[in-house]
TORKOL-4160 file (C-alpha; in steps of 0.2 Angstrom, whole numbers, padded with zeros to 4 digits, m for minus):
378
<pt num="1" X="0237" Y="0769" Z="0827"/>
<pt num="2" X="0226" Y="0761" Z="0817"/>
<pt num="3" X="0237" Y="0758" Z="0803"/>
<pt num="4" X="0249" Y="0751" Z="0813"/>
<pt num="5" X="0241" Y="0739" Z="0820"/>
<pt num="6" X="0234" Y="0732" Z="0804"/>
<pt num="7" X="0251" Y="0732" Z="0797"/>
<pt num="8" X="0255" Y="0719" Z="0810"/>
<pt num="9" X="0239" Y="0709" Z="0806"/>
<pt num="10" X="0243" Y="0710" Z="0787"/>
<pt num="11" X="0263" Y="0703" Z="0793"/>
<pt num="12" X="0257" Y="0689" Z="0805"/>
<pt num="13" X="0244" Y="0682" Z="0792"/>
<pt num="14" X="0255" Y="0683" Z="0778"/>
<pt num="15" X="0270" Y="0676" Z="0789"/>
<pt num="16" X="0256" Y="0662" Z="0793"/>
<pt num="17" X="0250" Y="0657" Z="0776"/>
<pt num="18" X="0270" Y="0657" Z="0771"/>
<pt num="19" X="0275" Y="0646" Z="0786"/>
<pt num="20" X="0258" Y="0634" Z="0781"/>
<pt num="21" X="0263" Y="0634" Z="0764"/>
<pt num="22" X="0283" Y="0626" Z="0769"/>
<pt num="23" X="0275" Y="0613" Z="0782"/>
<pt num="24" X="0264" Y="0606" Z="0768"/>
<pt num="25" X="0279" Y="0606" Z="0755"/>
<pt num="26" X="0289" Y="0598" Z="0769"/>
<pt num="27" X="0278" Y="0582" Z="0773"/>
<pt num="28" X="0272" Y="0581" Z="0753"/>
<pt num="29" X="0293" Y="0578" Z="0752"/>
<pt num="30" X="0293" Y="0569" Z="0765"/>
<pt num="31" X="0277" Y="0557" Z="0762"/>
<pt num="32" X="0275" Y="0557" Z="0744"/>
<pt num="33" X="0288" Y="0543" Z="0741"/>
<pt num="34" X="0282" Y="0531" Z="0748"/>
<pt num="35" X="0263" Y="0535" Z="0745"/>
<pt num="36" X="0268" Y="0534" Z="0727"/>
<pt num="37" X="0277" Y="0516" Z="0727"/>
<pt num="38" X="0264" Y="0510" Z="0737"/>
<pt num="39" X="0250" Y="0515" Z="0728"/>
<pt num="40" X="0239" Y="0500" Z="0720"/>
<pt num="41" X="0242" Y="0502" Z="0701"/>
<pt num="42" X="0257" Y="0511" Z="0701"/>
<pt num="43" X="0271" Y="0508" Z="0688"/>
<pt num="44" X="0289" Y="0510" Z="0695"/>
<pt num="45" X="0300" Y="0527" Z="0689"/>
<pt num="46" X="0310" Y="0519" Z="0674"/>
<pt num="47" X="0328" Y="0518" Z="0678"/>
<pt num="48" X="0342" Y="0524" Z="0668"/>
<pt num="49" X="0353" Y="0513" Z="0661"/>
<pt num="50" X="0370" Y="0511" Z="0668"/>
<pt num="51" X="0383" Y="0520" Z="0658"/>
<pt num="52" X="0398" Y="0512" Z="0649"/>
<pt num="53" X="0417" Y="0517" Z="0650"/>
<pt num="54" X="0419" Y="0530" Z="0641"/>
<pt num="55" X="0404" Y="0538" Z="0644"/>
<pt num="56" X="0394" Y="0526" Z="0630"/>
<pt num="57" X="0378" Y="0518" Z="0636"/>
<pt num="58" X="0380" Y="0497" Z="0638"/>
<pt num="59" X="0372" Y="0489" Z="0624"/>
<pt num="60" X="0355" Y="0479" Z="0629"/>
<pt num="61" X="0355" Y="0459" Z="0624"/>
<pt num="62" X="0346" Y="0456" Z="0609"/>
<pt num="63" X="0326" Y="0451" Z="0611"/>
<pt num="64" X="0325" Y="0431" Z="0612"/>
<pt num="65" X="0315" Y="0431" Z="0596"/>
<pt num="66" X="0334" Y="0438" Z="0590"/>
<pt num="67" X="0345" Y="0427" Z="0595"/>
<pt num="68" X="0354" Y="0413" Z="0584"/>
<pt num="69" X="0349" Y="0394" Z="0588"/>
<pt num="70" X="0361" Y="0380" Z="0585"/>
<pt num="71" X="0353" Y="0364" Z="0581"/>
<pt num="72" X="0363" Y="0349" Z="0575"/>
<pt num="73" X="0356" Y="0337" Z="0563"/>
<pt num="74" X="0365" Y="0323" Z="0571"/>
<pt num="75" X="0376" Y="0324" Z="0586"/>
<pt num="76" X="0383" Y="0305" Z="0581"/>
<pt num="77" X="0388" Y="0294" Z="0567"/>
<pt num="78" X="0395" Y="0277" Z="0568"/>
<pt num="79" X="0408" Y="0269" Z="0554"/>
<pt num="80" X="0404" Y="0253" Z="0557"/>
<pt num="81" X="0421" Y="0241" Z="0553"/>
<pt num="82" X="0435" Y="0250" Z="0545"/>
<pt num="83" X="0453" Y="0245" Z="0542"/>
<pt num="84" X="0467" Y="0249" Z="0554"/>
<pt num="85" X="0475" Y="0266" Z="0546"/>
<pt num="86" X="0460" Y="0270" Z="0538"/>
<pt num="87" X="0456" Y="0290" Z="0541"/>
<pt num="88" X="0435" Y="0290" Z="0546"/>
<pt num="89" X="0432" Y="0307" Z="0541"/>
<pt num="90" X="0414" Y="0315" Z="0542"/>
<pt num="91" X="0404" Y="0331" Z="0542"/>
<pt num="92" X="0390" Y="0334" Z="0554"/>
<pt num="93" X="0378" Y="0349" Z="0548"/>
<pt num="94" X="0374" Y="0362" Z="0560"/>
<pt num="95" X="0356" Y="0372" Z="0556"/>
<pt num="96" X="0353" Y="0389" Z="0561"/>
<pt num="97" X="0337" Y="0390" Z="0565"/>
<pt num="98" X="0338" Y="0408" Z="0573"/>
<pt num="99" X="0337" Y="0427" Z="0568"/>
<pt num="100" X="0353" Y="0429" Z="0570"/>
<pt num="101" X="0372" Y="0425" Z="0564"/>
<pt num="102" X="0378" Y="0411" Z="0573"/>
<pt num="103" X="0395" Y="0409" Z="0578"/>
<pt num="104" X="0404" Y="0392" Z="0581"/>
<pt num="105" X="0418" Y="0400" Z="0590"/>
<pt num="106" X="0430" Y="0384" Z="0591"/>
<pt num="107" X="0430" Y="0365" Z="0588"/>
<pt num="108" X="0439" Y="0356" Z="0603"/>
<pt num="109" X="0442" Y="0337" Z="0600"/>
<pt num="110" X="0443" Y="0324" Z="0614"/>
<pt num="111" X="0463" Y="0319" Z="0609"/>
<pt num="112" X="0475" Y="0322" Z="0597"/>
<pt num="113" X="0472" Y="0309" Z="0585"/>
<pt num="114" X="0455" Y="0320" Z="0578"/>
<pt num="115" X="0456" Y="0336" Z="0570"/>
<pt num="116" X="0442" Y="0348" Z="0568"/>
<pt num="117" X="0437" Y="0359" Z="0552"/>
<pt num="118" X="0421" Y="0370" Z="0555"/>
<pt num="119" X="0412" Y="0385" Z="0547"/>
<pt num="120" X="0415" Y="0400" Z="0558"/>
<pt num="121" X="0397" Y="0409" Z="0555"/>
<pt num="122" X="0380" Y="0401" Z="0549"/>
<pt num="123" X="0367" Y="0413" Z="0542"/>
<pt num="124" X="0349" Y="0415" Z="0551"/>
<pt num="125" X="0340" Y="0400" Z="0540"/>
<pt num="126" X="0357" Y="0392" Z="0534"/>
<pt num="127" X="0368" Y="0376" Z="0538"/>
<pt num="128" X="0386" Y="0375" Z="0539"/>
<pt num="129" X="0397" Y="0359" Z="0542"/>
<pt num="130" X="0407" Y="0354" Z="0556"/>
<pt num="131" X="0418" Y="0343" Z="0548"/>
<pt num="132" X="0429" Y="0328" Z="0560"/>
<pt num="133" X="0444" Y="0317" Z="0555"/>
<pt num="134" X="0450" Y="0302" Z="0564"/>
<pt num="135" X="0468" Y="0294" Z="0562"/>
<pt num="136" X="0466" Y="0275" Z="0566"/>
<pt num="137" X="0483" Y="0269" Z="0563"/>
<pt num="138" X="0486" Y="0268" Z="0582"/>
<pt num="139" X="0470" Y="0260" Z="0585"/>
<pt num="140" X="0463" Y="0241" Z="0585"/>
<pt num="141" X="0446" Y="0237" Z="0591"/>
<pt num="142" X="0430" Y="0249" Z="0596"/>
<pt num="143" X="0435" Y="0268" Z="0598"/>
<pt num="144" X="0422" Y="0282" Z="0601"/>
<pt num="145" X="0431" Y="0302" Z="0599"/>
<pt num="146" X="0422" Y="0317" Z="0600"/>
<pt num="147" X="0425" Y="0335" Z="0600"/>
<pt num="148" X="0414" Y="0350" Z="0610"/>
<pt num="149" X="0407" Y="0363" Z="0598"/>
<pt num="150" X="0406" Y="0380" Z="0606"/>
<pt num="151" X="0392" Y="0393" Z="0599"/>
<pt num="152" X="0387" Y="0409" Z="0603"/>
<pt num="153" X="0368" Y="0402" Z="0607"/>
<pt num="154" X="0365" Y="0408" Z="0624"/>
<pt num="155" X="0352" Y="0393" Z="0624"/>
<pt num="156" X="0365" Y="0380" Z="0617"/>
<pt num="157" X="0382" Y="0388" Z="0622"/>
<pt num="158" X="0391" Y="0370" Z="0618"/>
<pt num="159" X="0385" Y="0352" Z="0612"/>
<pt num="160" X="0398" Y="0338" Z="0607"/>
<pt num="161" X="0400" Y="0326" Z="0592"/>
<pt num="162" X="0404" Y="0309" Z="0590"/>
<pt num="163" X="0414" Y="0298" Z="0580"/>
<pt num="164" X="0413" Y="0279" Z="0582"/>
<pt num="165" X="0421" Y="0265" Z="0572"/>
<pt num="166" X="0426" Y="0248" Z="0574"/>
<pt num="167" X="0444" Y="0248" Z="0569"/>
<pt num="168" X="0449" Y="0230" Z="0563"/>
<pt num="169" X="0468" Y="0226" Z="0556"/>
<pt num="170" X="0467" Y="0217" Z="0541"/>
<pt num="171" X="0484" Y="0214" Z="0543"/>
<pt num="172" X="0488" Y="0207" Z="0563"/>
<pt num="173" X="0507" Y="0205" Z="0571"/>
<pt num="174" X="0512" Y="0194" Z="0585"/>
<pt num="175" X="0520" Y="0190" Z="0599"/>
<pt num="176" X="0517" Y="0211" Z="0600"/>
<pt num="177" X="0514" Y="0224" Z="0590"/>
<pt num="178" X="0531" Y="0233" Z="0587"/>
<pt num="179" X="0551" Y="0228" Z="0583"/>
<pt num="180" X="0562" Y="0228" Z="0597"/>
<pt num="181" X="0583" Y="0231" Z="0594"/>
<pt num="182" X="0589" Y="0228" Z="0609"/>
<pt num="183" X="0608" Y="0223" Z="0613"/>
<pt num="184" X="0627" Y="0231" Z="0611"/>
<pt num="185" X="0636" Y="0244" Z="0600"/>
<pt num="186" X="0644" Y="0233" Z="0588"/>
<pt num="187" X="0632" Y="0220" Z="0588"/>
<pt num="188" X="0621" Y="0215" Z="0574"/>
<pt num="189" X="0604" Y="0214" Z="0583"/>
<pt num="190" X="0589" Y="0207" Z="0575"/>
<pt num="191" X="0570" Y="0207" Z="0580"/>
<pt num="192" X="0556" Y="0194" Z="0569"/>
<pt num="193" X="0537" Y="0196" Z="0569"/>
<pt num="194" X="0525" Y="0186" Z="0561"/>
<pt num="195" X="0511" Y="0196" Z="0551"/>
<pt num="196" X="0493" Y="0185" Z="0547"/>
<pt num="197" X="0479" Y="0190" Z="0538"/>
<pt num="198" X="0464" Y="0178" Z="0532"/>
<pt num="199" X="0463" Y="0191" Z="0516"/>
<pt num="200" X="0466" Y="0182" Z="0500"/>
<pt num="201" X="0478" Y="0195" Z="0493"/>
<pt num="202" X="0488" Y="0196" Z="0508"/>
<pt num="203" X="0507" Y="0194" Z="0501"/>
<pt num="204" X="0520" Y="0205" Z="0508"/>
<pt num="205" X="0530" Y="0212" Z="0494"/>
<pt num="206" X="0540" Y="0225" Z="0502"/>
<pt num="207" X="0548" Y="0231" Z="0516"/>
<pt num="208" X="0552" Y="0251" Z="0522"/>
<pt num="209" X="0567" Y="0255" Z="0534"/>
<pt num="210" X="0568" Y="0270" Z="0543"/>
<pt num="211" X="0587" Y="0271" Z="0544"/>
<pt num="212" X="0600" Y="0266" Z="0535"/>
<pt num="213" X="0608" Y="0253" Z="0549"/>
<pt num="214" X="0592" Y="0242" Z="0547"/>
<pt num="215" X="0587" Y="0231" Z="0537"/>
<pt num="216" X="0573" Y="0221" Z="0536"/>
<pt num="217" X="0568" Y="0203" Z="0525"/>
<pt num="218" X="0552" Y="0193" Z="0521"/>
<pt num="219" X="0548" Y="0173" Z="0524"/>
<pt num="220" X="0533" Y="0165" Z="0525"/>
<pt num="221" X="0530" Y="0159" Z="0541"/>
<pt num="222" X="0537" Y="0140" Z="0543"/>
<pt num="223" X="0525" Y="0128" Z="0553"/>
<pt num="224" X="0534" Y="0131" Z="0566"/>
<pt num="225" X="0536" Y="0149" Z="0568"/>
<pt num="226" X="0514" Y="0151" Z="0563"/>
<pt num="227" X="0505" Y="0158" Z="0578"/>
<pt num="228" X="0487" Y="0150" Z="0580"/>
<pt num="229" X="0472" Y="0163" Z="0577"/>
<pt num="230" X="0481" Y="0175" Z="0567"/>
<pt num="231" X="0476" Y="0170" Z="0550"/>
<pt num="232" X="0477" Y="0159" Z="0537"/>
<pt num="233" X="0491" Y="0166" Z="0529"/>
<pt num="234" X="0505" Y="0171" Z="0539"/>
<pt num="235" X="0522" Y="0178" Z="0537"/>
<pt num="236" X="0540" Y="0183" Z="0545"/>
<pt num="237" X="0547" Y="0199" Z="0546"/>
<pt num="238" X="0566" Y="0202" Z="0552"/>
<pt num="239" X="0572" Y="0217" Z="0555"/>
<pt num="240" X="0590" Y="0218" Z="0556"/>
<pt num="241" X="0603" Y="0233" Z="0567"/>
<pt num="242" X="0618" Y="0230" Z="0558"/>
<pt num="243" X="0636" Y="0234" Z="0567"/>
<pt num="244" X="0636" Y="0252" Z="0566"/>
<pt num="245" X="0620" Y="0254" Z="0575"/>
<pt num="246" X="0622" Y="0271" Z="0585"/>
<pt num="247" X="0621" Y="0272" Z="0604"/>
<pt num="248" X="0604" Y="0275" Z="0612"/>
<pt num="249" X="0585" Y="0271" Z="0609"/>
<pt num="250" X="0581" Y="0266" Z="0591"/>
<pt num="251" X="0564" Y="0275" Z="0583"/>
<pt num="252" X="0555" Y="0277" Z="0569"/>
<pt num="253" X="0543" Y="0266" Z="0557"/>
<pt num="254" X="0545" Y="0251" Z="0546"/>
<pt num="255" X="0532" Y="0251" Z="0532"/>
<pt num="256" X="0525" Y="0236" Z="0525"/>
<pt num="257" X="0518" Y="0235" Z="0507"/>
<pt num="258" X="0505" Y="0220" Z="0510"/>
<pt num="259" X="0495" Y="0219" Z="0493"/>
<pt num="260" X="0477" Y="0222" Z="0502"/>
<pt num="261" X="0468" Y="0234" Z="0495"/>
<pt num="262" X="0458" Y="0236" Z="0511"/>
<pt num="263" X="0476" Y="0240" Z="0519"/>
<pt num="264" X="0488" Y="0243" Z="0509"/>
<pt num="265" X="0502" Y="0248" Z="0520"/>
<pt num="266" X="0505" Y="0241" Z="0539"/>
<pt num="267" X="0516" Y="0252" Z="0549"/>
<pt num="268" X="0526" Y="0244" Z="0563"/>
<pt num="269" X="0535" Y="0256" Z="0577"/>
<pt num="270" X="0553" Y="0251" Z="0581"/>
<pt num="271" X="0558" Y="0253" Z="0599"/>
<pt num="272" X="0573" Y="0247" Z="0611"/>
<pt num="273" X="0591" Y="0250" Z="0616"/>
<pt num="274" X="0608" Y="0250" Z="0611"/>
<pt num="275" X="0621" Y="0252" Z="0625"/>
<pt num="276" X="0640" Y="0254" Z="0625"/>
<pt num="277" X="0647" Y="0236" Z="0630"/>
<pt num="278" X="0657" Y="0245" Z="0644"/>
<pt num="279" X="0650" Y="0260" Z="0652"/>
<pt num="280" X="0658" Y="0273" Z="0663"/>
<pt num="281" X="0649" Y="0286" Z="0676"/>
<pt num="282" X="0653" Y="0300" Z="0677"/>
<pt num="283" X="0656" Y="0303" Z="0657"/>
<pt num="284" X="0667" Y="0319" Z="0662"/>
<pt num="285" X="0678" Y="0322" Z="0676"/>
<pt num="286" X="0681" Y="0342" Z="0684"/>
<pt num="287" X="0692" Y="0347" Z="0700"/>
<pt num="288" X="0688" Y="0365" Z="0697"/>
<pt num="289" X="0699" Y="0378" Z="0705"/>
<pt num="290" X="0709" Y="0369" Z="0721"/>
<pt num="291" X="0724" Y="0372" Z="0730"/>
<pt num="292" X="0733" Y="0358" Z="0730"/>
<pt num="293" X="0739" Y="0359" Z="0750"/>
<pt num="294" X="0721" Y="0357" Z="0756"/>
<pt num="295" X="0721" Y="0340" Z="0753"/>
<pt num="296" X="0705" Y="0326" Z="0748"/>
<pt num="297" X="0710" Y="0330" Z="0731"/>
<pt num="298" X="0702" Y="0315" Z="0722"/>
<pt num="299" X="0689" Y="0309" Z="0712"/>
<pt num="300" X="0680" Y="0291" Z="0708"/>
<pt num="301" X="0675" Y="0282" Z="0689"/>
<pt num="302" X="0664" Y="0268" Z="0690"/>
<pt num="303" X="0668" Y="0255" Z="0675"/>
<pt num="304" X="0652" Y="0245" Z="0670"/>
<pt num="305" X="0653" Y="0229" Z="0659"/>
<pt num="306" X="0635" Y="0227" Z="0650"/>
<pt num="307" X="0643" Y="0213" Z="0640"/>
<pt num="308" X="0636" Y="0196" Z="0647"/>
<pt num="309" X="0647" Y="0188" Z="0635"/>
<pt num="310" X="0665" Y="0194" Z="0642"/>
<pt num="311" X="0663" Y="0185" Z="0660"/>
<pt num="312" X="0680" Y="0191" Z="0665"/>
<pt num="313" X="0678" Y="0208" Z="0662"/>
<pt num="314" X="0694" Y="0218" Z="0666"/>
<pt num="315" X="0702" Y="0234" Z="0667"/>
<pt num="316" X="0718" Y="0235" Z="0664"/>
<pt num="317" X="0724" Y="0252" Z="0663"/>
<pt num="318" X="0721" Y="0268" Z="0666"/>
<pt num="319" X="0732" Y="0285" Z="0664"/>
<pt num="320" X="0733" Y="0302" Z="0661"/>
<pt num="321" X="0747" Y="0313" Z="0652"/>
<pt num="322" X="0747" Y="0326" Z="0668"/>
<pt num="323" X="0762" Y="0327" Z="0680"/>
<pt num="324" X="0755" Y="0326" Z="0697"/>
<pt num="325" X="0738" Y="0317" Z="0693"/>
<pt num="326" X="0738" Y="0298" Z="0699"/>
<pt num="327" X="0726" Y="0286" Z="0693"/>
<pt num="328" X="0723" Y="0269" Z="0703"/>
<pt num="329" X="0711" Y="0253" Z="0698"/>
<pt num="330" X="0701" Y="0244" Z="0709"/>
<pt num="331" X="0693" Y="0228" Z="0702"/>
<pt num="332" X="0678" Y="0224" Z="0714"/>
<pt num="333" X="0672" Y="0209" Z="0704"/>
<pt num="334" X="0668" Y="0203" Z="0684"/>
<pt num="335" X="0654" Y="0218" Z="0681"/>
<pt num="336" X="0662" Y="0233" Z="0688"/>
<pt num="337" X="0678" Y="0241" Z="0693"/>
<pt num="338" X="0683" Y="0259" Z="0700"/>
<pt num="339" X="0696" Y="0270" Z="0693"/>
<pt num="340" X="0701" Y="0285" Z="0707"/>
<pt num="341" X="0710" Y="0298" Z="0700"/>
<pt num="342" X="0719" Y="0311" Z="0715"/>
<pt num="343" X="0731" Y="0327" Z="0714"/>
<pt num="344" X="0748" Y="0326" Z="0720"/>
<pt num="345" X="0752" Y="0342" Z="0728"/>
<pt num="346" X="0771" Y="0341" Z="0730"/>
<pt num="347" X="0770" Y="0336" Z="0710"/>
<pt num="348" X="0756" Y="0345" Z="0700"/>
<pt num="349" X="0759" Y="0363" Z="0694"/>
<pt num="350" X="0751" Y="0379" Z="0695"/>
<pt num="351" X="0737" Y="0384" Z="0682"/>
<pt num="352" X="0724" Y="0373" Z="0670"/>
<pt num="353" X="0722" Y="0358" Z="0666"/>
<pt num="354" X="0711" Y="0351" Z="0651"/>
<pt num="355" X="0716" Y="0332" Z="0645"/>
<pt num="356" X="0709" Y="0316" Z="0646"/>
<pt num="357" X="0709" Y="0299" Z="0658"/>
<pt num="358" X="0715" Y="0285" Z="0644"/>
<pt num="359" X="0705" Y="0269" Z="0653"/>
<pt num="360" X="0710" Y="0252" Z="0645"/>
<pt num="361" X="0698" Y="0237" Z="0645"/>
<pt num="362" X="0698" Y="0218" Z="0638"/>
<pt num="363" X="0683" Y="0222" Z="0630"/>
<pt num="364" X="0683" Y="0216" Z="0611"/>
<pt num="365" X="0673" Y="0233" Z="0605"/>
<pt num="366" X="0675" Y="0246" Z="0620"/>
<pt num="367" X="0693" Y="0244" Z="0623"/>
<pt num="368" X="0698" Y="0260" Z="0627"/>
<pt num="369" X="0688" Y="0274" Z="0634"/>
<pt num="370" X="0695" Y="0292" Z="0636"/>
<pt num="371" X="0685" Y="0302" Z="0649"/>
<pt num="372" X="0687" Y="0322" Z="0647"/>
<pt num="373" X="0699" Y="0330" Z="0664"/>
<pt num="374" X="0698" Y="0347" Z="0667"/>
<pt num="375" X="0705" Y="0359" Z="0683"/>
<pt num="376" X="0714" Y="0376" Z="0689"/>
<pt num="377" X="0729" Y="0373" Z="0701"/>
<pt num="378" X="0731" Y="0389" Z="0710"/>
């Protein structure tokens, strides 16, 4: 009896302490956490860094001590006064004063007239050039250009550079600043400028064409031709379109030699229009596939004179080489006229088509204009 009961002593003490020992590990869990990161003094748990794809941990930025450090010598240079078509070309230098590589990682210029030529990586304690190149010939006056340097300095990620000049033509042309060919095929058209310069050795000697219609000659500039404030010596430039000039807008650039050393060559743009004297719209005329019994079977042709010096511009014909397909003109006044072409169903014959409308004119060049036909009678 005795044993017994202190067998069930021994169990209920033993089951105690057990069940004291879990409540005290139960509140530590429970407390600890937040005694701990709110003790005074008490340094945070470090935290694991996160892990990369691929199961690589990501790489930590380099210490600020080790970073590169871009430091231009000059963000600036002006030219002063140089001659129109003069490349300003200059080299900016770029110091690395960091402890590590730096990196320009593109050059990108402000328009298309500069180009940029850099060094791709500085050493820690080197300099490298950045190296800018201006095209004036399209310029007269005060231009600025810069381009935006991009770097792998986290403190100086980009700067820009500048390029400044005053851009004077030795060489000036008036009443504008390019040749304008403007007339009819046929034609010989012509365009004069007057070039002055107060340079001693300015004398035009020679003259470039672009193409082998043109032409161009040299004159001094007669008393009355000079134009007041554009130099002491000033001459004439005419350039000739001779009769075979080809339709459309005439381009390109007439070079002259001008004896300056300062500008030895002035480059003038040409610029205009050559039309057809008579002009027709539309320049091709389709029916498609039709049947001739549905009727509304026709189609219009406007006829344009451009040529102000035939006033009595006239039509005077027009015809095609297709049974069934009737052509009529309508004069409507001195500039225009209207040719309508239709299908004749109880005439035209089954199948394709592909020929030409013949339109006769009184114009001296453009007397005759064919204008393509095409369809499918069914």
């Amino acid at each position: 009896m005795k044993d017994g009961l202190t067998r069930k002593w021994n169990d209920s003490k033993g089951f105690g302490w057990a069940a004291g020992v879990l409540a005290m590990v139960s509140v530590s869990a429970l407390v600890s956490p937040m005694a701990f990161s709110e003790a005074p003094g008490a340094a945070p748990a470090p935290q694991a860094s996160p892990a990369a794809p691929g199961g690589n941990a990501t790489p930590a930025a380099k210490p600020e001590g080790l970073q590169p450090k871009a430091v231009p010598v000059e963000e600036a240079k002006n030219f002063g006064t140089v001659a129109k078509g003069e490349a300003i070309e200059y080299s900016f230098k770029v110091r690395n004063n960091g402890k590590s590589d730096l990196v320009i990682n593109d050059v990108k210029p402000s328009c298309g007239c500069t180009i940029g030529k850099f060094d791709k990586v500085i050493k820690p304690g080197e300099e490298g050039k950045i190296t800018l190149t201006i095209d004036t010939k399209a310029f007269s006056g005060p231009i600025s250009k810069s381009a935006v340097v991009l770097t792998n300095d986290p403190a100086k990620p980009q700067f820009s550079l500048t390029l400044s000049a005053y851009v004077k033509p030795y060489v000036e042309v008036a009443p504008w600043g390019f040749f304008r060919i403007q007339g009819l095929v046929g034609e010989e058209l012509t365009s004069d400028l007057i070039l002055g310069s107060d340079e001693p050795a300015f004398k035009p000697v020679k003259v470039e064409v672009p193409h082998s219609y043109l032409s161009a000659t040299l004159a001094p500039a007669t008393e009355k031709e000079r134009v007041e404030g554009k130099g002491k010596t000033q001459w004439k430039v005419t350039l000739k379109a001779d009769k075979t000039s080809p339709v459309g807008i005439p381009s390109g650039e007439v070079k002259v030699i001008t004896g300056i050393a300062k500008q030895p060559e002035l480059v003038i743009k040409v610029s205009g229009i050559i039309n057809e004297s008579v002009g027709v719209l539309p320049s091709q005329v389709t029916f498609g596939t039709f049947d001739p019994k549905g009727g509304g079977l026709s189609r219009e042709i406007d006829v344009v004179n451009r040529n102000p010096k035939n006033s009595a511009f006239k039509v005077t014909a027009a015809e095609v080489g297709v049974p069934g397909i009737i052509t009529e003109v309508k004069s409507l006044d001195n500039a225009k006229a209207k040719v309508v072409v239709s299908i004749d169903p109880k005439v035209i014959k089954k199948g394709p088509f592909d020929t030409f409308i013949t339109i006769r004119t009184n114009d001296a060049v453009k007397g005759e204009i064919k204008v393509p036909l095409r369809g499918v009678s069914l």
